[in-house]
PQR file of N, CA, C, O and H, with PARSE charges and radii, in Angstrom:
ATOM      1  N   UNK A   1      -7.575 -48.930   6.773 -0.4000 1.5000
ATOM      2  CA  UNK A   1      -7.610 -47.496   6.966 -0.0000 2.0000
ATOM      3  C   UNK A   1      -6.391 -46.833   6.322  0.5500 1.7000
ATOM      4  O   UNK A   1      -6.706 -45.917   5.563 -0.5500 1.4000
ATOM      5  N   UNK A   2      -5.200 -47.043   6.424 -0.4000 1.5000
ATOM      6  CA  UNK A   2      -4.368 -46.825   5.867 -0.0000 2.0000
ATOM      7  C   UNK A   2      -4.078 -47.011   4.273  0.5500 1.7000
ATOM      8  O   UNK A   2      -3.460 -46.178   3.610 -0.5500 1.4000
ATOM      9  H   UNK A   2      -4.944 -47.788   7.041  0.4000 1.0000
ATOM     10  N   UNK A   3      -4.549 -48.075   3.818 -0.4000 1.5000
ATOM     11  CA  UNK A   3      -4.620 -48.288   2.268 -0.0000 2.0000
ATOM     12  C   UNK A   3      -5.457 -47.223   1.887  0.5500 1.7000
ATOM     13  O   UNK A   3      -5.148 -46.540   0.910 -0.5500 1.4000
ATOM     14  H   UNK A   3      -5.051 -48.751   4.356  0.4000 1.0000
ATOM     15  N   UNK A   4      -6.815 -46.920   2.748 -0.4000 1.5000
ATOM     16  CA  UNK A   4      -7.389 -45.724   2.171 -0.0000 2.0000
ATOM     17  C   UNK A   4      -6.857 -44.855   2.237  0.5500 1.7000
ATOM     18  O   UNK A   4      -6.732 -44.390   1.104 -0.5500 1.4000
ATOM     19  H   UNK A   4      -7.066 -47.475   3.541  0.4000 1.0000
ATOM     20  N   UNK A   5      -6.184 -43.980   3.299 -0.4000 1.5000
ATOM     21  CA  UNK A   5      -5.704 -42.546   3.311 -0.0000 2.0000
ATOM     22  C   UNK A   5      -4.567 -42.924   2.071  0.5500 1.7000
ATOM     23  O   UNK A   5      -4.713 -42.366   0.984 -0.5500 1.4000
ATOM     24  H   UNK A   5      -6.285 -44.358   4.220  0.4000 1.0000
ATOM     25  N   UNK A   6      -3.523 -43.812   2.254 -0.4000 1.5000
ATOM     26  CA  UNK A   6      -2.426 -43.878   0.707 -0.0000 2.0000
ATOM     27  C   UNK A   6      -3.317 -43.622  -0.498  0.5500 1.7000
ATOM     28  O   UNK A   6      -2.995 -42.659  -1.195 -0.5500 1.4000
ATOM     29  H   UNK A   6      -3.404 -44.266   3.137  0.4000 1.0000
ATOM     30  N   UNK A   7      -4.246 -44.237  -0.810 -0.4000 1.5000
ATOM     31  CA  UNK A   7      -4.935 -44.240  -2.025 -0.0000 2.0000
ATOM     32  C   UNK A   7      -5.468 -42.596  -1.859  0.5500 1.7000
ATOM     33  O   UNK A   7      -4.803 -41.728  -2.424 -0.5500 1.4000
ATOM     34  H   UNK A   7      -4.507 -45.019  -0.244  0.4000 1.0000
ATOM     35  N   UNK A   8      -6.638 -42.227  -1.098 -0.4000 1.5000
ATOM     36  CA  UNK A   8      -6.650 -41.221  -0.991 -0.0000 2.0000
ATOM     37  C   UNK A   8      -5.257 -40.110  -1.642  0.5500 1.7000
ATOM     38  O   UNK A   8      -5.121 -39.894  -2.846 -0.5500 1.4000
ATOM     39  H   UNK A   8      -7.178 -42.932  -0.639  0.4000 1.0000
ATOM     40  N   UNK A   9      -4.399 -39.560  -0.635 -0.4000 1.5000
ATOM     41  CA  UNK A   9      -3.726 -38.895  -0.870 -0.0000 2.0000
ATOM     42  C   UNK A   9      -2.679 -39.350  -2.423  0.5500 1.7000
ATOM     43  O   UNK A   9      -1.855 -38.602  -2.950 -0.5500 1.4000
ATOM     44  H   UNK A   9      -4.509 -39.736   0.343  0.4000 1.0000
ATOM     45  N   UNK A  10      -2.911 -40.256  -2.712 -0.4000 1.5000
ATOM     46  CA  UNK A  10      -2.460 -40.493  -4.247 -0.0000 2.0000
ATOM     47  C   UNK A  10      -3.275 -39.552  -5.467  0.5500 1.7000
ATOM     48  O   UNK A  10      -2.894 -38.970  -6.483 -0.5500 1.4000
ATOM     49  H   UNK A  10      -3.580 -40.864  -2.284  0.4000 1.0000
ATOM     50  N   UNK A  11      -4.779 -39.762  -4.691 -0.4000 1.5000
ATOM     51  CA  UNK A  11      -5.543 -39.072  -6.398 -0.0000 2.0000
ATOM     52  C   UNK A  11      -6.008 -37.636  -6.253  0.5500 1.7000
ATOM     53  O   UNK A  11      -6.643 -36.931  -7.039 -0.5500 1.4000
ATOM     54  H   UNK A  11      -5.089 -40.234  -3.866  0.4000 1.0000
ATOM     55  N   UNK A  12      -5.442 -37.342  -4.828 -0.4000 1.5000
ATOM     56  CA  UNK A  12      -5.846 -35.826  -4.996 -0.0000 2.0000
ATOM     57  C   UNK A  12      -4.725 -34.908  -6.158  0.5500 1.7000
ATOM     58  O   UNK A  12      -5.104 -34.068  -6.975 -0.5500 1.4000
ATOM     59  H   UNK A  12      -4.927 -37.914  -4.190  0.4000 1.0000
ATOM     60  N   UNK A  13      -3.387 -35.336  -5.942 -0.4000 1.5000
ATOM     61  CA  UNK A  13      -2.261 -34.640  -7.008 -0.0000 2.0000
ATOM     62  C   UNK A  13      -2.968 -35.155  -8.580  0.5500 1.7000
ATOM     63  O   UNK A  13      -2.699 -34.647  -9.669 -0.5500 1.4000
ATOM     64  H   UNK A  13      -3.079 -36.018  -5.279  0.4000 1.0000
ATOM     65  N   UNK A  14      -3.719 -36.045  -8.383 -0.4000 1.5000
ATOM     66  CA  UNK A  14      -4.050 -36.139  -9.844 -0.0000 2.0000
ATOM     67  C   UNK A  14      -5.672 -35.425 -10.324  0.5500 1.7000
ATOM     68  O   UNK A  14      -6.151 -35.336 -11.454 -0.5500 1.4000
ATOM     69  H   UNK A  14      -3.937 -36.457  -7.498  0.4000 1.0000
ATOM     70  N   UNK A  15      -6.298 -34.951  -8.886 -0.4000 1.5000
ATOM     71  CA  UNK A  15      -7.455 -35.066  -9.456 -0.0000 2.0000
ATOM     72  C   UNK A  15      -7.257 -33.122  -9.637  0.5500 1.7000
ATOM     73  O   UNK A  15      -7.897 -32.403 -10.405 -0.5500 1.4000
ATOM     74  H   UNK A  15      -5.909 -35.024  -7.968  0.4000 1.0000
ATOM     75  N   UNK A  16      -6.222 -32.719  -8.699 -0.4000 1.5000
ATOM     76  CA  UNK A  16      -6.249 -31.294  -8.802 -0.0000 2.0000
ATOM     77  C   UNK A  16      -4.472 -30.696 -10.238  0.5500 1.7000
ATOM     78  O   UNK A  16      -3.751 -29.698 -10.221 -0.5500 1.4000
ATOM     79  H   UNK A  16      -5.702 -33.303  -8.075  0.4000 1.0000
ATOM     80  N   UNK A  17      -4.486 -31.421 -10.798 -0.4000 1.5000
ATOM     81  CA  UNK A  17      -3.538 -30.788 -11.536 -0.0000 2.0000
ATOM     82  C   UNK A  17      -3.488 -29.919 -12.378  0.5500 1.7000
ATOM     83  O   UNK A  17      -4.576 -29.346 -12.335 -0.5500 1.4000
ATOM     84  H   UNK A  17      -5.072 -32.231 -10.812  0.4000 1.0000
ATOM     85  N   UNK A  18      -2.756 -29.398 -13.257 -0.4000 1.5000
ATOM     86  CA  UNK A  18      -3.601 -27.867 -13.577 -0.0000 2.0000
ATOM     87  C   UNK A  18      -3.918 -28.674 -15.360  0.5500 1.7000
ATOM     88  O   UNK A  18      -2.810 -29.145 -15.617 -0.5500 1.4000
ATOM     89  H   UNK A  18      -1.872 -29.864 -13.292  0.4000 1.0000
ATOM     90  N   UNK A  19      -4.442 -28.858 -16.041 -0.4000 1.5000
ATOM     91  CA  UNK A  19      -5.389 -28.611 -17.063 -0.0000 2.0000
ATOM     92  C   UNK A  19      -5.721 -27.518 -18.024  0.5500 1.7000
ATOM     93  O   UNK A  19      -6.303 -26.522 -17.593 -0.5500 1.4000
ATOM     94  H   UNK A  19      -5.342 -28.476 -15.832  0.4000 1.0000
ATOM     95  N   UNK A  20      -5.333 -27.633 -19.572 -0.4000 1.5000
ATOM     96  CA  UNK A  20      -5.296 -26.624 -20.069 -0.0000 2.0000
ATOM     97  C   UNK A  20      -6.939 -26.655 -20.152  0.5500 1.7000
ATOM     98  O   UNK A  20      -7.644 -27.617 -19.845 -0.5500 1.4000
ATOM     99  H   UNK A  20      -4.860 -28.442 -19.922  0.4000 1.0000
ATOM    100  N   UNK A  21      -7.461 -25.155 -20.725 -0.4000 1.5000
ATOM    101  CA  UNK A  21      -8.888 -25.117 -20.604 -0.0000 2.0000
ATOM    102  C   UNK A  21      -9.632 -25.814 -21.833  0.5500 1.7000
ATOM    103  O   UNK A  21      -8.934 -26.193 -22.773 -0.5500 1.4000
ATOM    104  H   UNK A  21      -6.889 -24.374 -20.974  0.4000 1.0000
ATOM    105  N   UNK A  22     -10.754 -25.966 -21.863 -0.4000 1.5000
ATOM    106  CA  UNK A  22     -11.526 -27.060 -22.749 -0.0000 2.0000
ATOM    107  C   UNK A  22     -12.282 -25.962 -24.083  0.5500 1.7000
ATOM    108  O   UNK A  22     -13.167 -26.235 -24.894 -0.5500 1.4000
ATOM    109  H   UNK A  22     -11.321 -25.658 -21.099  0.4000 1.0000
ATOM    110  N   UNK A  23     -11.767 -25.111 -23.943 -0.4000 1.5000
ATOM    111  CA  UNK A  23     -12.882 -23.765 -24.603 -0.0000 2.0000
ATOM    112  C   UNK A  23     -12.003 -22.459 -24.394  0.5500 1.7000
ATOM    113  O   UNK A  23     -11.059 -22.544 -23.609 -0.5500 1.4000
ATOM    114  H   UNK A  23     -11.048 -24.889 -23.284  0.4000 1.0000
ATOM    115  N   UNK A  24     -12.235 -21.315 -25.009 -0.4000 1.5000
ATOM    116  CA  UNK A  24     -12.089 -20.151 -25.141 -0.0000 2.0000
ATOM    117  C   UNK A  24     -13.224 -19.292 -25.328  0.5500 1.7000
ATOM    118  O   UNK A  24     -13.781 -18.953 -26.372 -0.5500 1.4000
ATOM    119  H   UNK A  24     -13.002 -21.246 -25.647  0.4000 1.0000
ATOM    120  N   UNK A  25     -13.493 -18.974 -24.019 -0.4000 1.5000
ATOM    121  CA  UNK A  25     -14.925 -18.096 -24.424 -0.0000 2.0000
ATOM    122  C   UNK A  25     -14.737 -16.938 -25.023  0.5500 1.7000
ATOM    123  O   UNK A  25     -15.665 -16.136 -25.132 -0.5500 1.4000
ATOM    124  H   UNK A  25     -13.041 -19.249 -23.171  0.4000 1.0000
ATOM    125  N   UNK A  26     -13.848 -16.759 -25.365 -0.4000 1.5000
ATOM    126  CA  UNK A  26     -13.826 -15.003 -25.760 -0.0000 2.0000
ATOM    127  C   UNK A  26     -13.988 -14.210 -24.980  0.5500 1.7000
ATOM    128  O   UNK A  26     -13.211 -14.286 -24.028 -0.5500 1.4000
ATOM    129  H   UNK A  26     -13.095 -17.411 -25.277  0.4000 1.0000
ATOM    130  N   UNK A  27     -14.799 -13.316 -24.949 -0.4000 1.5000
ATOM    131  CA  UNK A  27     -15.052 -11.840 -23.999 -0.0000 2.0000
ATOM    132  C   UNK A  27     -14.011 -10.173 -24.354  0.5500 1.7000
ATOM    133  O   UNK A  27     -13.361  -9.882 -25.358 -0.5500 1.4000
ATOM    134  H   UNK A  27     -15.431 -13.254 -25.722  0.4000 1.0000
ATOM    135  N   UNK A  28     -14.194  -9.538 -23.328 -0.4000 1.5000
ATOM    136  CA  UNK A  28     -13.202  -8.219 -23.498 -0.0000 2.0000
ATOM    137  C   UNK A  28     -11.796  -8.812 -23.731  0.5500 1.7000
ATOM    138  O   UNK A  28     -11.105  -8.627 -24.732 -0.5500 1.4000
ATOM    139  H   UNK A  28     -14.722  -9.774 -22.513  0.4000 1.0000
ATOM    140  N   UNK A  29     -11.386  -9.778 -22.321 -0.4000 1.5000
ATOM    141  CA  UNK A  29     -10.237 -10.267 -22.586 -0.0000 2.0000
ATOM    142  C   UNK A  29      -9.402 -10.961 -23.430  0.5500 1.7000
ATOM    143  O   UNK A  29      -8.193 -11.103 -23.248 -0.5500 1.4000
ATOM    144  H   UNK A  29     -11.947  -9.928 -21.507  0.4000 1.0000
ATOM    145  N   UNK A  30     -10.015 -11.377 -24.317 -0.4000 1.5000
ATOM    146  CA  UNK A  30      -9.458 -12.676 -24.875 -0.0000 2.0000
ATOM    147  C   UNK A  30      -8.333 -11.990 -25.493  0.5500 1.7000
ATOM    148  O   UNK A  30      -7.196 -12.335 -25.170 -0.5500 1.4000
ATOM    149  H   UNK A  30     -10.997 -11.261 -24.465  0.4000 1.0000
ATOM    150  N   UNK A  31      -8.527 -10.987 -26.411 -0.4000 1.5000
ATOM    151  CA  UNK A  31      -7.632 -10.397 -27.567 -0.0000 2.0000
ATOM    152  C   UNK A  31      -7.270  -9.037 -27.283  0.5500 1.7000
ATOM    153  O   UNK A  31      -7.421  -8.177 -28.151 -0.5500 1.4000
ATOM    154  H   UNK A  31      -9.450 -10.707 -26.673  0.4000 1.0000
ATOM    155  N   UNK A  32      -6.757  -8.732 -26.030 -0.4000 1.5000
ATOM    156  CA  UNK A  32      -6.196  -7.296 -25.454 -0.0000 2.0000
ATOM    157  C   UNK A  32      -5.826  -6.433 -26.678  0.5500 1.7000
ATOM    158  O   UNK A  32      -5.093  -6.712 -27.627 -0.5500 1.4000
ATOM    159  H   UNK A  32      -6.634  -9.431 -25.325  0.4000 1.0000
ATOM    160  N   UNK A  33      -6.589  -5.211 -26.385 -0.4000 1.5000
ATOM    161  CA  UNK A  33      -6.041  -3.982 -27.774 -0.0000 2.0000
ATOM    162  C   UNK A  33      -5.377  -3.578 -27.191  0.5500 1.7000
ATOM    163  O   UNK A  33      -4.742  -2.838 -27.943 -0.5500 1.4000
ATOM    164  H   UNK A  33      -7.184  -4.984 -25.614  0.4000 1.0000
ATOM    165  N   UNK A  34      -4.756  -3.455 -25.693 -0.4000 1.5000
ATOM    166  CA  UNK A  34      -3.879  -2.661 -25.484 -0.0000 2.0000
ATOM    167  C   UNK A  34      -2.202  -3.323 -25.141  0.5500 1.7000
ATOM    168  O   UNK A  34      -2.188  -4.201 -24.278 -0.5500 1.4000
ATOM    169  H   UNK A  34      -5.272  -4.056 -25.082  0.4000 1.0000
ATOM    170  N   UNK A  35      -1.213  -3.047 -25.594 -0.4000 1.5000
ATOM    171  CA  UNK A  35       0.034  -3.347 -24.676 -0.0000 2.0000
ATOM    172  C   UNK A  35      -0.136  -3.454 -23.347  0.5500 1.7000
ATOM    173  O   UNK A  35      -1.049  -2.888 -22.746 -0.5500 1.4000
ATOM    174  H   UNK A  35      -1.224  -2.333 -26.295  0.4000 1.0000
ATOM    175  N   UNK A  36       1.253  -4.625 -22.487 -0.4000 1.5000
ATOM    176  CA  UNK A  36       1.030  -4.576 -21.152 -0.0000 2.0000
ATOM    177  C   UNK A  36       1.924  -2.981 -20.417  0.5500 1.7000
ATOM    178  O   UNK A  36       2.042  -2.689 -19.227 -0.5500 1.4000
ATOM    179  H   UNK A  36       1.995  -5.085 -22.976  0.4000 1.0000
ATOM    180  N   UNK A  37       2.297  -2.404 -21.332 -0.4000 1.5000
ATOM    181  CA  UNK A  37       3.124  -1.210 -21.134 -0.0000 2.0000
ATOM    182  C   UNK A  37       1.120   0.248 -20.874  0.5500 1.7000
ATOM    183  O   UNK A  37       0.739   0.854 -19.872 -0.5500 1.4000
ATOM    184  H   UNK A  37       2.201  -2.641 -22.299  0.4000 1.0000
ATOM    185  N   UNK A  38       0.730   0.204 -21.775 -0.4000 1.5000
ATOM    186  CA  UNK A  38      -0.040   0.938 -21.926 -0.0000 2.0000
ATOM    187  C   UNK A  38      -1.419   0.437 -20.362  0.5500 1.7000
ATOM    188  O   UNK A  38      -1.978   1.207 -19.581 -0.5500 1.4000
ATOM    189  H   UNK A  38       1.039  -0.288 -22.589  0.4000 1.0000
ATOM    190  N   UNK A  39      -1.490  -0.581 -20.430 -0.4000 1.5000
ATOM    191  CA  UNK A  39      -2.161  -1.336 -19.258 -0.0000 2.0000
ATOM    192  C   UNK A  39      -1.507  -0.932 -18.178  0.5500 1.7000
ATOM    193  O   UNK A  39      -2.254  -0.183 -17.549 -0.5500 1.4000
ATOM    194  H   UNK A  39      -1.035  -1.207 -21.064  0.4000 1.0000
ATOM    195  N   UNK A  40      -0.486  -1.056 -17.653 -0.4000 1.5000
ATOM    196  CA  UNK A  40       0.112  -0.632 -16.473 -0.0000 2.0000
ATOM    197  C   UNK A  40      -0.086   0.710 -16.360  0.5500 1.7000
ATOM    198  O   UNK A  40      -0.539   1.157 -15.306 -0.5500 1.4000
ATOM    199  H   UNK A  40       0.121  -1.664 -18.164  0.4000 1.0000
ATOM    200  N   UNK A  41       0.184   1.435 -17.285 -0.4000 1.5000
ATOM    201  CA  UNK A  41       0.101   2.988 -17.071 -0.0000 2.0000
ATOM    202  C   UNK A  41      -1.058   3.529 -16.660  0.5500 1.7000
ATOM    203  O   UNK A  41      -1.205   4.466 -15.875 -0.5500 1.4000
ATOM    204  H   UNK A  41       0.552   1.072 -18.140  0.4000 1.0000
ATOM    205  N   UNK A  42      -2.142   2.693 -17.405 -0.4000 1.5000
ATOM    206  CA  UNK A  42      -3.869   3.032 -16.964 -0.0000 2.0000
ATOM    207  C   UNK A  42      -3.952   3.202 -15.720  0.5500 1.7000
ATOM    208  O   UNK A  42      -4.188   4.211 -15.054 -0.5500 1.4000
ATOM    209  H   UNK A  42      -2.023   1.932 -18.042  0.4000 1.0000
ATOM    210  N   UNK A  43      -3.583   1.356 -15.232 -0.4000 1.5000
ATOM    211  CA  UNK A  43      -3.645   1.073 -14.188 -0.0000 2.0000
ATOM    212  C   UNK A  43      -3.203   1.855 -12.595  0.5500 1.7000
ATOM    213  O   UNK A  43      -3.918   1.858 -11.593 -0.5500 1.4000
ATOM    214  H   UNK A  43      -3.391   0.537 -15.773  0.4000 1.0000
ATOM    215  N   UNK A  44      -1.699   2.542 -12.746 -0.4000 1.5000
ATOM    216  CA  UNK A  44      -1.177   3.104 -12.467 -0.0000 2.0000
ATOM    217  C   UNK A  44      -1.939   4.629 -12.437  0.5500 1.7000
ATOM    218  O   UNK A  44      -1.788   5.295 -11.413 -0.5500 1.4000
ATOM    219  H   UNK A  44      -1.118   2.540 -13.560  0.4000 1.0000
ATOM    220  N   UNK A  45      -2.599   5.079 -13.335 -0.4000 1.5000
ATOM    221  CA  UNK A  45      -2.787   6.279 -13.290 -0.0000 2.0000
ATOM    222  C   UNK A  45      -4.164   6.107 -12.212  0.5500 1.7000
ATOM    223  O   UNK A  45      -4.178   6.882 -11.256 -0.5500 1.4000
ATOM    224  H   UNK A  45      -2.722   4.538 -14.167  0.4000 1.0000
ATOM    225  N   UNK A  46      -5.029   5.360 -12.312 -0.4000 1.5000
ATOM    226  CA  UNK A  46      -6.616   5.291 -11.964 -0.0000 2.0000
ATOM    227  C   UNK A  46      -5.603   4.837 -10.826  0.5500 1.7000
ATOM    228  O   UNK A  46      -5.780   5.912 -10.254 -0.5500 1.4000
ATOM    229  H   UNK A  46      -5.018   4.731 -13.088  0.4000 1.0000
ATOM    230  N   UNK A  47      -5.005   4.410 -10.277 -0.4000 1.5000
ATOM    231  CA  UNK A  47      -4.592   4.129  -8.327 -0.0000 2.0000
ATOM    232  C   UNK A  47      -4.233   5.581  -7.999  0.5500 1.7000
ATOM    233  O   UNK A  47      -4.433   6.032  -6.871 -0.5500 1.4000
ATOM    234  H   UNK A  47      -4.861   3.536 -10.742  0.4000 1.0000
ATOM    235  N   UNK A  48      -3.746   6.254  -8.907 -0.4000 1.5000
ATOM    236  CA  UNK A  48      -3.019   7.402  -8.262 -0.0000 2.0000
ATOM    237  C   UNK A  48      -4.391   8.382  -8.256  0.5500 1.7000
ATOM    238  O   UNK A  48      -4.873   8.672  -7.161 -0.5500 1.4000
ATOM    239  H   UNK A  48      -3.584   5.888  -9.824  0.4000 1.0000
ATOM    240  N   UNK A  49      -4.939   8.828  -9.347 -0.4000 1.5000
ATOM    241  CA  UNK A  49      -6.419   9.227  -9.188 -0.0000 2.0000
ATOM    242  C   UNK A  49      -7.100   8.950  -7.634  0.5500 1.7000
ATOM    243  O   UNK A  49      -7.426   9.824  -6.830 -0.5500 1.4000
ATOM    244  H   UNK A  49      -4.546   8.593 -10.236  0.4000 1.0000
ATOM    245  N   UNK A  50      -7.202   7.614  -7.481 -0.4000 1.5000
ATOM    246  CA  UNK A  50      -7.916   7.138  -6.438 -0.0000 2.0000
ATOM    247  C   UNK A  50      -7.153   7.657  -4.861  0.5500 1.7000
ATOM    248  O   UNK A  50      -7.807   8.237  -3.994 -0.5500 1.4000
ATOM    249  H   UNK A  50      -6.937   6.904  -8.134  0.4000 1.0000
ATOM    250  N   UNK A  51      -6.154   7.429  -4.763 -0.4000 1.5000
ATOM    251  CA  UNK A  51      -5.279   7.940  -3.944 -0.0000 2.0000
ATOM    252  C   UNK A  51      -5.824   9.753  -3.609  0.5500 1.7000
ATOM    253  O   UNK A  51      -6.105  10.338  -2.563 -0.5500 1.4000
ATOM    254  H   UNK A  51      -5.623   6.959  -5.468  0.4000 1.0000
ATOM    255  N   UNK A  52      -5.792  10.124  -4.842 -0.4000 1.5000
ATOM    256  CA  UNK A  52      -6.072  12.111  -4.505 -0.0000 2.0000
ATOM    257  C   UNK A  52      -7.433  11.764  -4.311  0.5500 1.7000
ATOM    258  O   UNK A  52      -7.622  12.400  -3.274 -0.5500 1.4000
ATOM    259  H   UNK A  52      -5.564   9.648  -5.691  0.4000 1.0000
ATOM    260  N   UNK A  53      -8.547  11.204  -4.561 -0.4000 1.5000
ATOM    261  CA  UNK A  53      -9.585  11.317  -3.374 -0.0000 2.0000
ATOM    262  C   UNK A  53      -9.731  11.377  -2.562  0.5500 1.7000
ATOM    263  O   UNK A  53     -10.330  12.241  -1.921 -0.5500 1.4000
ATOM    264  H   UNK A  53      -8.394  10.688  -5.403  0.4000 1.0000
ATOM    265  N   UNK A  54      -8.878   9.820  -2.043 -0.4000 1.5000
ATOM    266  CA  UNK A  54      -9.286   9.699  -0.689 -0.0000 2.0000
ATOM    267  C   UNK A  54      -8.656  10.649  -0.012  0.5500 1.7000
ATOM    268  O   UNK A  54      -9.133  10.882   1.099 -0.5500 1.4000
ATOM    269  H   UNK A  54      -8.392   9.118  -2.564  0.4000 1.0000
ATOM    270  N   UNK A  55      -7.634  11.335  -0.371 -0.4000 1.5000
ATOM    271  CA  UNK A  55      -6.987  12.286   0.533 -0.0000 2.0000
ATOM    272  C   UNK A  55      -8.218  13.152   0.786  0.5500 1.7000
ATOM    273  O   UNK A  55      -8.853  13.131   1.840 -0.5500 1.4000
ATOM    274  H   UNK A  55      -7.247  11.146  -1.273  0.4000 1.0000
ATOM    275  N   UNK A  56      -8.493  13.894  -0.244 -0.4000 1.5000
ATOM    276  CA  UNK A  56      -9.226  14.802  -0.724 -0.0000 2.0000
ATOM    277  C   UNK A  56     -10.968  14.357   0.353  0.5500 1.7000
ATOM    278  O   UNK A  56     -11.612  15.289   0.833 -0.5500 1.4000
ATOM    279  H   UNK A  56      -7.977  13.911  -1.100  0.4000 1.0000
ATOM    280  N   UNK A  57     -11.301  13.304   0.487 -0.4000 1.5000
ATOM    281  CA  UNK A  57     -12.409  12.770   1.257 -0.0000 2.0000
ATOM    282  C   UNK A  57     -11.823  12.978   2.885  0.5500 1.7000
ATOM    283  O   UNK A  57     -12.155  13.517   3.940 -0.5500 1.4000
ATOM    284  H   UNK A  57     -10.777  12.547   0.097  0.4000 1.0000
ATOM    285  N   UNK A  58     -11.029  12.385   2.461 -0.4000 1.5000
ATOM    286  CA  UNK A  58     -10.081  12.482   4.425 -0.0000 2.0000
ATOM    287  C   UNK A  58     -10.020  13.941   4.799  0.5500 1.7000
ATOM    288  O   UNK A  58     -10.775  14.323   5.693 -0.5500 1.4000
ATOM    289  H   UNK A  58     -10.759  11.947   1.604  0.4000 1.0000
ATOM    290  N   UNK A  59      -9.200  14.807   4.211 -0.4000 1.5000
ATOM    291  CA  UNK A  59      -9.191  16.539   4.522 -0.0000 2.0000
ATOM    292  C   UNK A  59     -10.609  16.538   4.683  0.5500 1.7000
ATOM    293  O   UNK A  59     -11.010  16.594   5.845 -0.5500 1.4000
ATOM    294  H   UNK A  59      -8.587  14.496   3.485  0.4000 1.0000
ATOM    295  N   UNK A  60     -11.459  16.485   3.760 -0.4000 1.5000
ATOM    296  CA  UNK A  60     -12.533  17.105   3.955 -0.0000 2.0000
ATOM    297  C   UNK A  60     -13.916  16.555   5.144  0.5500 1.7000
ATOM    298  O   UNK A  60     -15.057  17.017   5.158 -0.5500 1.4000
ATOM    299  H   UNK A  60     -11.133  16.440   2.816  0.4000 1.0000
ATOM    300  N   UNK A  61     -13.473  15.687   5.867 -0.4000 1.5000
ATOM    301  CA  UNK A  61     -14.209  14.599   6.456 -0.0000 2.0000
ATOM    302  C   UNK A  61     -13.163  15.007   7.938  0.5500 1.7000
ATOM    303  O   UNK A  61     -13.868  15.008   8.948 -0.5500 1.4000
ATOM    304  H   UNK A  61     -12.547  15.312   5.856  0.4000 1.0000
ATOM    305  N   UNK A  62     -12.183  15.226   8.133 -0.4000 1.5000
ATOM    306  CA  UNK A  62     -11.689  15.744   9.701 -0.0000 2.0000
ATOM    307  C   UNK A  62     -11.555  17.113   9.782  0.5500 1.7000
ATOM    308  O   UNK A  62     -11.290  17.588  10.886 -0.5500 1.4000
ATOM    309  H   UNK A  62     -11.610  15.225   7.313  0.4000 1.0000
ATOM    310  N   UNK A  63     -11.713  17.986   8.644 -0.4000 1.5000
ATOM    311  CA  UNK A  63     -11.320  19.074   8.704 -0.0000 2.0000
ATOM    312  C   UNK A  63      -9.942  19.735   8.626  0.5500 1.7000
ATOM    313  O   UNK A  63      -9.094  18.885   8.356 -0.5500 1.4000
ATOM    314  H   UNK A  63     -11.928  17.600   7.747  0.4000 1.0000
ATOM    315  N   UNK A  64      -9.367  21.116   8.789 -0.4000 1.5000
ATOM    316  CA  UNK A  64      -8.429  21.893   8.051 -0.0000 2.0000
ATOM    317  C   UNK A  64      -7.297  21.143   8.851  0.5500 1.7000
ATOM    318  O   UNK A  64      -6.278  20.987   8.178 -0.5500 1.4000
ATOM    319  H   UNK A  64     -10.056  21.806   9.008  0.4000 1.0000
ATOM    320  N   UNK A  65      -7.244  20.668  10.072 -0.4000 1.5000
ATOM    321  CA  UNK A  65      -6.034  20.266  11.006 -0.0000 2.0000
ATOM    322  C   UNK A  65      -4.997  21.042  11.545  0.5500 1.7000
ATOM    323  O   UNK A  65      -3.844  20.818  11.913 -0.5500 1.4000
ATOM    324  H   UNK A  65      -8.072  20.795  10.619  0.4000 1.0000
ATOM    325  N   UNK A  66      -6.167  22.589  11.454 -0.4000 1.5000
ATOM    326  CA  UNK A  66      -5.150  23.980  12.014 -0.0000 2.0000
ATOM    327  C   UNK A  66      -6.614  24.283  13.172  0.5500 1.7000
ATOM    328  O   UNK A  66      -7.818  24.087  13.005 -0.5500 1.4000
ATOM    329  H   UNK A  66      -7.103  22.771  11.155  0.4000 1.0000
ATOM    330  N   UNK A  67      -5.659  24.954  14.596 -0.4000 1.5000
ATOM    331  CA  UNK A  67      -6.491  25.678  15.409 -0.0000 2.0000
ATOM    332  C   UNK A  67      -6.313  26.883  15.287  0.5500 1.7000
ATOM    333  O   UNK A  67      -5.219  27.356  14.979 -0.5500 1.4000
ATOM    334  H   UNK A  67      -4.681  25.114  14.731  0.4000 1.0000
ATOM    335  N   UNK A  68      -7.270  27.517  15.491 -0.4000 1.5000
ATOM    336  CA  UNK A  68      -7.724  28.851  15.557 -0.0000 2.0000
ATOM    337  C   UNK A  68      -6.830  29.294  17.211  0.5500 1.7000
ATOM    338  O   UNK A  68      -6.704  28.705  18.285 -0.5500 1.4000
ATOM    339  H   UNK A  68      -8.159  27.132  15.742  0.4000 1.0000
ATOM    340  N   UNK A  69      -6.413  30.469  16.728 -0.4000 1.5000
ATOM    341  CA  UNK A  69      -5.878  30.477  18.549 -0.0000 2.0000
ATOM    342  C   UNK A  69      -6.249  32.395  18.289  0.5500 1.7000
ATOM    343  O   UNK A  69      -6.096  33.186  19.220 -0.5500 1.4000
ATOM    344  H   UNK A  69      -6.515  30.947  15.856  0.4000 1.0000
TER
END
């Protein structure tokens, strides 16, 4: 039992090691047209976009958050 778990836990570090890939499929990614400068900024801009919705969904989904007196 023990020779197995040693053996065991021996070939998992080998059976999971990292491996360069066997292929390059190509796709959108392969050959980025954009800088990682220009990417961040996208990125950055479409969160902040997303951000003024949900506000914009929230106000409009509880209402003004003033009473009438």
């Amino acid at each position: 039992m023990t020779t197995t778990r040693l053996l065991l836990a021996s070939a998992i570090p080998v059976l999971l090691r990292a491996t360069p890939a066997r292929a390059d499929h190509g796709g959108p990614l392969a050959s980025a047209p954009l800088s990682a400068l220009a990417t961040a900024l996208i990125a950055g801009g479409l969160a902040f976009v997303a951000v003024l919705l949900l506000a914009l969904v929230w106000r409009l989904m509880t209402g003004s958050g003033r009473d009438p007196e």
